[in-house]
Structures are given as structure tokens and as C-alpha cells.
Legacy VTK file of the C-alpha trace (Angstrom):
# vtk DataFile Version 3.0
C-alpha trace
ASCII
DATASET POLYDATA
POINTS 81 float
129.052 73.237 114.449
127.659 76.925 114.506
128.607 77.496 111.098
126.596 74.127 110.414
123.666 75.813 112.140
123.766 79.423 110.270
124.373 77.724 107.177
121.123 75.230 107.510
119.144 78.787 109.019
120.454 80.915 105.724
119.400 78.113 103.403
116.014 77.115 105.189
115.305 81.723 105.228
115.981 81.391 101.594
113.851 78.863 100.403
111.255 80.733 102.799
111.969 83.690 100.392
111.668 82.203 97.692
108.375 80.618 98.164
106.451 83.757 99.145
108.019 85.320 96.285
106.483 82.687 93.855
103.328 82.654 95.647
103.149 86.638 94.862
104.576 86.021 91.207
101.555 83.540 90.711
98.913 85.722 92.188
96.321 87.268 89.982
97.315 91.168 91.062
100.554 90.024 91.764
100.922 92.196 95.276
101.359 91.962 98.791
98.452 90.838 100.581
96.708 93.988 101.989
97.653 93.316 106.199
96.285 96.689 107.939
93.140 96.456 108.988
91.382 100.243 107.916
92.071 98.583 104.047
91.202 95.359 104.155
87.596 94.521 102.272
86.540 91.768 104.139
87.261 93.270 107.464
85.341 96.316 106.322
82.705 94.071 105.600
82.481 92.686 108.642
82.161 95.759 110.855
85.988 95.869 112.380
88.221 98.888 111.616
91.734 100.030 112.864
91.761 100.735 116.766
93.429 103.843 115.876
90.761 104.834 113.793
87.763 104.178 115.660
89.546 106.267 118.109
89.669 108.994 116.250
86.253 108.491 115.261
85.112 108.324 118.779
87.439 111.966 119.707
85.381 113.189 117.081
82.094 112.241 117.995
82.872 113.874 121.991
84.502 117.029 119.894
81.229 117.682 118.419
78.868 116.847 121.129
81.069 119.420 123.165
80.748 121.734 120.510
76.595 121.309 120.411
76.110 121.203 124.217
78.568 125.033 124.344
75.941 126.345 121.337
73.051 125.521 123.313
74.212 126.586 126.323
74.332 130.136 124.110
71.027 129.930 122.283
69.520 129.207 126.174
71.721 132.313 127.108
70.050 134.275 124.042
66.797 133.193 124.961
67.145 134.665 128.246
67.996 138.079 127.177
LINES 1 82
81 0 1 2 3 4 5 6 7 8 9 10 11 12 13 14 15 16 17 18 19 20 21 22 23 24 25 26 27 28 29 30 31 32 33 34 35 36 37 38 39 40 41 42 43 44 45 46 47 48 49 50 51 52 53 54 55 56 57 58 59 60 61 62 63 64 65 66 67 68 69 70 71 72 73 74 75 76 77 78 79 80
């Protein structure tokens, strides 16, 4: 009975296989589809990016600000003098 069962699951895998491997073969560019999101063209279109890289994005955006606000804080302490 269990062999029955892992038999029928090996076969069913294969033809699984099989099929997206035809479905590639028939394919114009004849690749993988493109699944993460910072290279996909019609996401990018749309607006949505990678979490991961709209985080670093963001880190960047507070690094810089930081950076700004310390460089007035000197030009104010320039002034001064």
C-alpha cells in the first residue's frame, strides 16, 4: 500500500517536471520566469519593489538627513563665531 502511494507521488512529481520543463523549452527566451520582485518589469512598473530594498532605501534617506541636520548644526556653530 505505501509503496502504491510513493510510486503514484514519484510518477504524478514527474509528469509535474516534465511539464514545466516543456513549458520553458517552448518559451520565446526559453528561461525561468523572473520571481524576485527588485527584477521584475511589471512590478517595477507598477511602483512595488523588494521590502528589503525599500528598506535600505529608507536607512539611506535617515543616513543623510542625519548627516545634513549635523552640517547645519556646524555652519549655525560657524555663524556664531
Amino acid at each position: 500500500m505505501i509503496v502504491k502511494v510513493l510510486l503514484l507521488t514519484v510518477v504524478i512529481l514527474a509528469i509535474a517536471f516534465i511539464g514545466f520543463a516543456i513549458s520553458i523549452l517552448i518559451k520565446k527566451n526559453g528561461r525561468f520566469p523572473e520571481l524576485h520582485i527588485g527584477r521584475n518589469e511589471e512590478l517595477k512598473k507598477r511602483g512595488i519593489s523588494c521590502a528589503t530594498s525599500q528598506h535600505k532605501m529608507e536607512q539611506d534617506k535617515v543616513k543623510k538627513a542625519r548627516q545634513f541636520n549635523k552640517l547645519s548644526l556646524l555652519d549655525k556653530e560657524l555663524e556664531s563665531l
